[in-house]
Each structure stands twice: as structure tokens, then as C-alpha cells.
C-alpha positions as CSV (number, residue, x, y, z in Angstrom):
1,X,82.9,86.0,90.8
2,X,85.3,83.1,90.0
3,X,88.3,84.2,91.7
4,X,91.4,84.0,88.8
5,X,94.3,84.6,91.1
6,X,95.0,82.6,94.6
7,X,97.0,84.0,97.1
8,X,98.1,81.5,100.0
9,X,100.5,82.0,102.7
10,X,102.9,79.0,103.4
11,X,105.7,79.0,105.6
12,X,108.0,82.4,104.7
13,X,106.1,82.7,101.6
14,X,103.0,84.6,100.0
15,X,102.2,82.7,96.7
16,X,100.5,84.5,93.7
17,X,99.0,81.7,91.7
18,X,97.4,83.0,88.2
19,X,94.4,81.2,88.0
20,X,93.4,81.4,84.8
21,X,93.9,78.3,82.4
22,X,92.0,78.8,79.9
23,X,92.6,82.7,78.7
24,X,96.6,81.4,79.5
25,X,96.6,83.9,82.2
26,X,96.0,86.8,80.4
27,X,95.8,89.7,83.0
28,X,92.6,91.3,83.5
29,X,92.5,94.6,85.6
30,X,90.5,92.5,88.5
31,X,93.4,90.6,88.3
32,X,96.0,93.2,88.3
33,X,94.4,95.1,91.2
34,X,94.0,92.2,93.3
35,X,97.9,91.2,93.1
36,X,98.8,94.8,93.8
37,X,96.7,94.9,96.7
38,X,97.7,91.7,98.4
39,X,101.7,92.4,97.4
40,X,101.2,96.3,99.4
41,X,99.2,94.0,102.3
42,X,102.2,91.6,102.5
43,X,105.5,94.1,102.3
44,X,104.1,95.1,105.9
45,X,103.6,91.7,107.0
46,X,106.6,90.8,108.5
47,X,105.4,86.8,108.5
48,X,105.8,87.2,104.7
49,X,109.8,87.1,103.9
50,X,109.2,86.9,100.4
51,X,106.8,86.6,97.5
52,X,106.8,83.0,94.9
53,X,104.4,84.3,91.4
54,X,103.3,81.2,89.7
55,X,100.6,79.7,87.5
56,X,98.0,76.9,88.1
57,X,98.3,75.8,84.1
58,X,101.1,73.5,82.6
59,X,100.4,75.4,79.5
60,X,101.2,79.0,80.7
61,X,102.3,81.2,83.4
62,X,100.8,84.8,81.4
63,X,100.2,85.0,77.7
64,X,100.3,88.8,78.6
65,X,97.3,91.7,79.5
66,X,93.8,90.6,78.9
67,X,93.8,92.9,75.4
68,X,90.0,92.1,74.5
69,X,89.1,93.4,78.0
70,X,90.7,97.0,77.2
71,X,88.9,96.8,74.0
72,X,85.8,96.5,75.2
73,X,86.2,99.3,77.4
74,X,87.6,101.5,74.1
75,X,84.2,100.4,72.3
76,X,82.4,102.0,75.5
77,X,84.3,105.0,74.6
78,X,85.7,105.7,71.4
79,X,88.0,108.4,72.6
80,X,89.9,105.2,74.4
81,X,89.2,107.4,78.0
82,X,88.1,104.4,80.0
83,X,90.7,102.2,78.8
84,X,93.8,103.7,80.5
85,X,92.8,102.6,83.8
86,X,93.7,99.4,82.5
87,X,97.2,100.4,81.6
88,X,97.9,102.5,84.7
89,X,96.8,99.5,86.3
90,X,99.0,97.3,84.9
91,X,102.2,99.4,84.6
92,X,101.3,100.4,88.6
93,X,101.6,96.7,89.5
94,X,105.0,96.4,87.7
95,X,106.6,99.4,89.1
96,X,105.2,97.9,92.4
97,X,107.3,94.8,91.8
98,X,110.0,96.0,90.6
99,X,110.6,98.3,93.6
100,X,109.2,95.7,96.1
101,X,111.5,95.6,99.4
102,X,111.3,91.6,99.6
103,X,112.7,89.1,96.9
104,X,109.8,88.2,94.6
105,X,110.7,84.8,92.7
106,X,108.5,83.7,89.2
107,X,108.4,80.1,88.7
108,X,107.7,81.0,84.6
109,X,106.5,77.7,82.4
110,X,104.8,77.4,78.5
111,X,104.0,80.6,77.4
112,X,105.2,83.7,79.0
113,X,104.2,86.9,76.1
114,X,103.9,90.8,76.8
115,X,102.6,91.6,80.5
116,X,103.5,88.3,81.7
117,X,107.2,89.1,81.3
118,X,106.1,92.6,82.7
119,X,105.3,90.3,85.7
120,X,108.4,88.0,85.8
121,X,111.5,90.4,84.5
122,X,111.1,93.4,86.7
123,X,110.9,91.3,90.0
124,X,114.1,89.5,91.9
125,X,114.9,86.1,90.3
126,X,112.6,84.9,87.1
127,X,113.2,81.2,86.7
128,X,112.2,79.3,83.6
129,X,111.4,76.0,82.4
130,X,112.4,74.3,79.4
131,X,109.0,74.2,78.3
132,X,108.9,78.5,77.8
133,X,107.6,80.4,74.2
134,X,108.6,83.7,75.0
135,X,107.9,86.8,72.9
136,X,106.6,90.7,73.0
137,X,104.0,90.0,70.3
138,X,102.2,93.1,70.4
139,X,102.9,94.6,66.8
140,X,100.3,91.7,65.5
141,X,97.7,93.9,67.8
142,X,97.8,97.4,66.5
143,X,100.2,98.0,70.0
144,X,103.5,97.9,70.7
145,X,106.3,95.7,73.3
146,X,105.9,97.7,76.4
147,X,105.9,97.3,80.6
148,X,109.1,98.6,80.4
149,X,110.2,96.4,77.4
150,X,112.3,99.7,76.2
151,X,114.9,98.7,79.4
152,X,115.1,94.7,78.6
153,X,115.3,94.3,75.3
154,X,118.0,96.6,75.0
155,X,120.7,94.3,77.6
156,X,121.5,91.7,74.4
157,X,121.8,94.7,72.3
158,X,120.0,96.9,70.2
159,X,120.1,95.0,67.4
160,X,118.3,92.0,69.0
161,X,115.9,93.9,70.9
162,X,114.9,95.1,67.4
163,X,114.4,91.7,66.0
164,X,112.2,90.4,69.0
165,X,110.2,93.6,69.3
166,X,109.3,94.5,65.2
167,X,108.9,90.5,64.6
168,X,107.4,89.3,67.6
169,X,110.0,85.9,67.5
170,X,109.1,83.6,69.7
171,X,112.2,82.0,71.6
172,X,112.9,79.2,74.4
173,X,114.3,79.2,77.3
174,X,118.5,79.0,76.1
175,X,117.9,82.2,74.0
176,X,116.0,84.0,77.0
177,X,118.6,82.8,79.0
178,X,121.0,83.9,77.0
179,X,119.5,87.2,76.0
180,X,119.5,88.1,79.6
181,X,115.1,88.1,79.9
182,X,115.2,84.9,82.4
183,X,117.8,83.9,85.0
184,X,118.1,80.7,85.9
185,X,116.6,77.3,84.6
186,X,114.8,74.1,86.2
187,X,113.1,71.3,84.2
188,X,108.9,72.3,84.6
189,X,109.0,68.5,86.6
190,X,110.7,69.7,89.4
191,X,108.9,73.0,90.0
192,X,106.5,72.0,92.3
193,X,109.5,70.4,94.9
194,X,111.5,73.6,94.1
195,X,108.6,75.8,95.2
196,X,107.9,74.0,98.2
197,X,111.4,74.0,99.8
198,X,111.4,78.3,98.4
199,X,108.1,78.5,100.5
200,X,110.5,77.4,103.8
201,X,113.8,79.2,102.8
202,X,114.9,82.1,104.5
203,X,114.2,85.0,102.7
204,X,117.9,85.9,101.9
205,X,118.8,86.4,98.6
206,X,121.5,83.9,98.9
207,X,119.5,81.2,100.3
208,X,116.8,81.8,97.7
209,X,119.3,81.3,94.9
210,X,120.9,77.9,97.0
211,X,117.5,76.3,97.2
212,X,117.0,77.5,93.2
213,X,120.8,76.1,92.4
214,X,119.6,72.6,93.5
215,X,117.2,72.5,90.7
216,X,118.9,74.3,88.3
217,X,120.1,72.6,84.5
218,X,121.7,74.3,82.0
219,X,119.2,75.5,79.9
220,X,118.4,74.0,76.6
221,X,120.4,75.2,73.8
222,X,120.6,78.6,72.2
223,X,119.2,78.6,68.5
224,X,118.2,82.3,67.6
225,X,121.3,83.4,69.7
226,X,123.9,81.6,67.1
227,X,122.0,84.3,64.3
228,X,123.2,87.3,66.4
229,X,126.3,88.3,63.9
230,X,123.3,88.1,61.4
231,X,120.8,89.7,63.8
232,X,123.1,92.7,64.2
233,X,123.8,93.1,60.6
234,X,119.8,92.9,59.4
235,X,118.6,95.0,61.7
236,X,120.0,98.5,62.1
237,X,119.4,101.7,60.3
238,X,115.7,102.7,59.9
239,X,113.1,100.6,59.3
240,X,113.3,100.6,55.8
241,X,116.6,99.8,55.9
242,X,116.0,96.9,58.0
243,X,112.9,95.8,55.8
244,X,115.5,95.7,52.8
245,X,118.2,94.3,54.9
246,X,115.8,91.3,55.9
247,X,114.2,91.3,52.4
248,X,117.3,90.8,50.5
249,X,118.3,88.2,52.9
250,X,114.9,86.1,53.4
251,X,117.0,83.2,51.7
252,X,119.5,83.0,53.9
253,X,117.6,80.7,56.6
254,X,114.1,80.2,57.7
255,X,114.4,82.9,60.5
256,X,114.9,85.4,58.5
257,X,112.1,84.3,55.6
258,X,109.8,84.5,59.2
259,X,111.2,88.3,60.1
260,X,110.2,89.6,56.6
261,X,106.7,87.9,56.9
262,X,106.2,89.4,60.3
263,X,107.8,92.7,58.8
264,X,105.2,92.7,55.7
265,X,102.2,91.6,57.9
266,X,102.3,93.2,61.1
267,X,100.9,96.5,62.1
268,X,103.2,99.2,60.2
269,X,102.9,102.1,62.9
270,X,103.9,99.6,65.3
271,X,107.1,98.3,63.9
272,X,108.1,102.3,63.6
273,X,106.7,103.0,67.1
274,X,109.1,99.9,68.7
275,X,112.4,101.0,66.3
276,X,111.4,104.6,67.6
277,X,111.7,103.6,71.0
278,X,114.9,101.3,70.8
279,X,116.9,103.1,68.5
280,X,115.9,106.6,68.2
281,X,115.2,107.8,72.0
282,X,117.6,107.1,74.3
283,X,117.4,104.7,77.6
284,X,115.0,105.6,80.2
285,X,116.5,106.2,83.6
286,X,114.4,103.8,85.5
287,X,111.8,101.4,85.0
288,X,109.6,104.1,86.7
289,X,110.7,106.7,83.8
290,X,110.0,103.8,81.1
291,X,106.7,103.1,81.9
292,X,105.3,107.0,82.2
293,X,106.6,106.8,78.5
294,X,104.5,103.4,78.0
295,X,101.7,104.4,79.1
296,X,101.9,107.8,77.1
297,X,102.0,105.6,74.3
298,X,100.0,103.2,74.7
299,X,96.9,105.4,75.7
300,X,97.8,107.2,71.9
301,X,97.9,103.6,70.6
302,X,94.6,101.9,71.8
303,X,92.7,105.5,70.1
304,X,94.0,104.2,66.6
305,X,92.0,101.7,64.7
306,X,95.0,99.5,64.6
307,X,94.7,98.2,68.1
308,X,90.9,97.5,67.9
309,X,91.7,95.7,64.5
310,X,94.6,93.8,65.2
311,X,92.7,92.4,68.5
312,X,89.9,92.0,66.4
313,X,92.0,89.9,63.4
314,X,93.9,87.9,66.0
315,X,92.0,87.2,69.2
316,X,88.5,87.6,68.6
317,X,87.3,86.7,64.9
318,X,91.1,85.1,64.3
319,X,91.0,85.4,60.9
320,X,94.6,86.8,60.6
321,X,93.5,89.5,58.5
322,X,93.6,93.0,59.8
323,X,93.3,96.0,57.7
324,X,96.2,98.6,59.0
325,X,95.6,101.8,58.3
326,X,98.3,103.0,57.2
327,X,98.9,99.4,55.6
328,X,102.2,100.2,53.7
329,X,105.5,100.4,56.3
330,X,106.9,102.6,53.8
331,X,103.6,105.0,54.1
332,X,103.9,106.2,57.9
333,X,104.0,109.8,58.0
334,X,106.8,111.0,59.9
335,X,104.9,113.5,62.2
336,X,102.6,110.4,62.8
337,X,105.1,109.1,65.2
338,X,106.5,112.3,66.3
339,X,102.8,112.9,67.4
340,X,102.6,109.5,69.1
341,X,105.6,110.4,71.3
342,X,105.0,113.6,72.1
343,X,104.0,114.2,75.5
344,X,100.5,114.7,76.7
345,X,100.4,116.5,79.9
346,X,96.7,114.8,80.1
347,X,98.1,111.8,80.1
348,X,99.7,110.8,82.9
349,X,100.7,108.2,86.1
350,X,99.4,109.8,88.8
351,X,100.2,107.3,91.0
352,X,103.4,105.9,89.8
353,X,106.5,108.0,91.7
């Protein structure tokens, strides 16, 4: 089997390469198990100070989970059973980093969408490049913005984490910046030198961020950030308040003429399944906590139509057509949701602590 992750030891460093060019990295549960297995291997190796996670492509360091995979296993099993080993998989692998007991640093370039940033914000350090397109994308699937994106999209506010979770907007590396979902910033050129001289650094935190600071630029400049005063007023309330909010105000800029589209196109149950889980429920307690919620919702997600659609529309026949059902944001029964958050005692992260 061609082998779509390398993992290489050099110097005080084990590296996690995605191998995977032309899928843009998109994680496949091979590819999950394998990083989670060499990360567990290399906390006990005490010739391994700390951990680089970085991609082979110029194009992308993860365009998220491998979504067509955990279809597939769905159409095997229409009650969407065999599919949450996929998510448990995933969601174990980002608890595993984000509780790791060594610094794990992501060298993030081009696109960076959904699991990847499941990968790159829950470690130590997540350092971007100026070439990024950044986004939780998921309500054009039928899904919704999850590996703990409850916890991160709330640090700019509430507000904003609503924009980039019901619309999907894509931003750079000044608004992620900015927005608090990447760290520091280093032109893609230089990445290469910079992970060479991290692979030799001591393993401190504040000799990883010395041999970073040499790199670093200030990152390009902030464009959706100057909308937040607009941001903030648009979206609060329900969501059909904020669907009139951003219809009323679609003239305003082209952002906002984009939000409406995305709000009239994308998957209805999502958009009130993210608002739900921003602005309705309150903050998990731990990244651990947020994902046992993911997954409870995402195994109730992948069961719905939706998610096989909205793959179907975007990734596999790409004909940007997918038939929601319901297909009116205004239609969602209110117990609908209720139903989706309610907790399943079958459905749960056995081995997540």
C-alpha cells in the first residue's frame, strides 16, 4: 500500500509528513491510525524531544478528513454503524495531540480546512504561511465544523465563530492570525530552513519559539477582521435572524452578498446544528468534553441524507447541487435538532478519557 504519511527521525525531532498531494491531504483513517500510533511510540522515546507535522505538497498541508472514505463505509451500512470508527479515530488522534507531553509544532501552508486544523490548533505552536485558505467548510457536506471547532471558534467571539462556521468563509493567514486559529507566521520559502534548524533545537518551548522568531514576518494583512463591527451586528440572534440580518445587508459589501449565498445554499440542518453549538450550549470544559459532543453529533449527522448528498454534490459528481432535505432554513423542526444533541448512551468515546 502506498504509504501517505512519512514519519522520519532527525536530530531531536520526529517528523509527520502528510503524503498525500493529490487528495490535499485529506485524512484517511489508515492515515489517522498510523500518526496516532507513531505519536504514542515517540512520547516514550526519549531521543524524540519533540514532534514537527508537515506536508510534502506546496498546495496543502490537510484539506480536512477523507469525507468520501466515511461515505463509503455509510453505503456499506446504511444505519452509518461502520462509519464511526472513522470519527473516533480522528477525534482520538486530536485529543492525543492536544494532550501530548512534548511540544508538537505544524508547519501549515495552502489549504488547511476542517480536520487539518483539528491537526494543527490543538497541538503546541501552529505556524502559517502566507500562502493559507483556511475555513471549516463542512455545512456544504450535510456535516458540521467540528474536532473541537466549538472551543476555537469561539476565542474572536461568538459572533465571528458564527460567520466562519454557518458560511464556511475562507480566510488567510492575517485574519487566522488575528482571529487567534494560527500563531505565528513565516513566508512558505523559508519553511524548509526553519524546519531544519526546529529538527536540532532543544526541545524547550522557548528555544522552539527563538528558532520560529527568526523566520517569523508579520503576517499579511487582516481583511475579514476590519468587518468584525459588522460581523458582530449580522450575526447574533437565531438563525433567522441572522439570515435576515445578512439578507437585508447583502449590499453592503461583497462579504456579506457571499454569507447570504452560503446561508441560502448550504445544508439548512447544519447551519442550525453549528449556531446550536456556539450560541445555544455553553463551552465545553476541555477539548476532551468537546469532542465526546462531536462525535455524538456527528455519528447522528453522517445517518441523515444530507451528509451522503452534500459529499455526493461537492466531492464526488461536483455538480454543486445537493438536494437538502429539509431544504428550507426556515423549515427545521425544532425537536430535529433537539434530537441531534441529545445524548446517545450508544454512542460514545470509549477510548477518549
Amino acid at each position: 500500500m502506498l504509504k501517505l504519511v512519512q514519519f522520519l527521525k532527525i536530530g531531536n525531532a520526529g517528523i509527520i509528513e502528510l503524503d498525500r498531494p493529490d487528495a490535499l491531504n485529506a485524512l484517511n483513517i489508515e492515515m489517522v491510525e498510523l500518526m496516532a500510533e507513531h505519536l504514542k511510540l515517540w512520547e516514550k522515546d526519549k531521543t524524540v524531544g519533540h514532534v514537527i507535522i508537515c506536508s510534502s505538497s506546496g498546495k496543502a498541508f490537510c484539506s480536512g478528513g477523507d469525507v468520501r472514505q466515511a461515505v463509503s463505509f455509510i453505503k456499506k451500512d446504511p444505519e452509518g454503524l461502520s462509519a464511526e470508527p472513522y470519527f473516533r479515530a480522528e477525534y482520538s488522534l486530536d485529543v492525543i495531540i492536544a494532550t501530548y507531553s512534548k511540544p508538537i509544532i505544524s508547519l501549515v501552508n495552502g489549504v488547511v480546512m476542517g480536520g487539518g486544523l483539528g491537526l494543527c490548533r490543538n497541538g503546541s505552536i501552529t505556524v502559517v504561511s502566507e500562502t493559507i485558505k483556511c475555513a471549516m467548510p463542512e455545512t456544504a457536506i450535510g456535516l458540521f465544523p467540528d474536532v473541537g471547532a466549538s472551543l476555537f471558534l469561539r476565542l474572536p467571539g461568538v459572533s465571528i465563530g458564527l460567520m466562519l462556521g454557518m458560511t464556511g468563509q475562507v480566510i488567510g493567514a492575517g485574519d487566522a492570525i488575528h482571529w487567534q486559529i494560527a500563531d505565528r507566521c513565516v513566508p512558505f520559502k523559508s519553511f524548509n530552513k526553519m524546519k531544519k534548524e526546529l529538527c536540532f533545537s532543544r526541545s524547550e518551548h522557548n528555544s522552539i519559539e527563538n528558532v520560529i522568531g527568526n523566520f517569523e514576518i508579520s503576517p499579511t494583512e487582516t481583511i475579514l477582521a476590519k468587518q468584525e463591527d459588522l460581523i458582530r451586528k449580522l450575526f447574533q440572534g437565531s438563525v433567522l435572524q441572522i439570515v435576515k440580518n445578512v439578507k437585508q445587508s447583502r449590499v453592503v459589501n461583497e462579504y456579506v452578498e457571499g454569507w447570504y449565498k452560503a446561508l441560502s445554499t448550504r445544508c439548512p440542518t447544519s447551519i442550525h446544528v453549528i449556531h446550536h453549538l456556539l450560541s445555544v450550549l455553553p463551552p465545553s470544559n476541555s477539548l476532551s468534553e468537546a469532542l465526546h459532543m462531536d462525535f455524538q453529533i456527528a455519528c447522528k449527522m453522517m445517518r441523515r441524507d444530507d451528509f451522503s448528498e452534500g459529499v455526493r454534490a461537492v466531492l464526488i459528481d461536483k455538480d454543486y447541487s445537493p438536494i437538502w432535505s429539509p431544504d428550507k432554513i426556515d423549515s427545521i423542526p425544532e425537536n430535529e435538532i433537539e434530537n441531534i444533541f441529545q445524548f446517545d448512551q450508544s454512542l460514545r468515546m470509549y477510548d477518549i478519557k
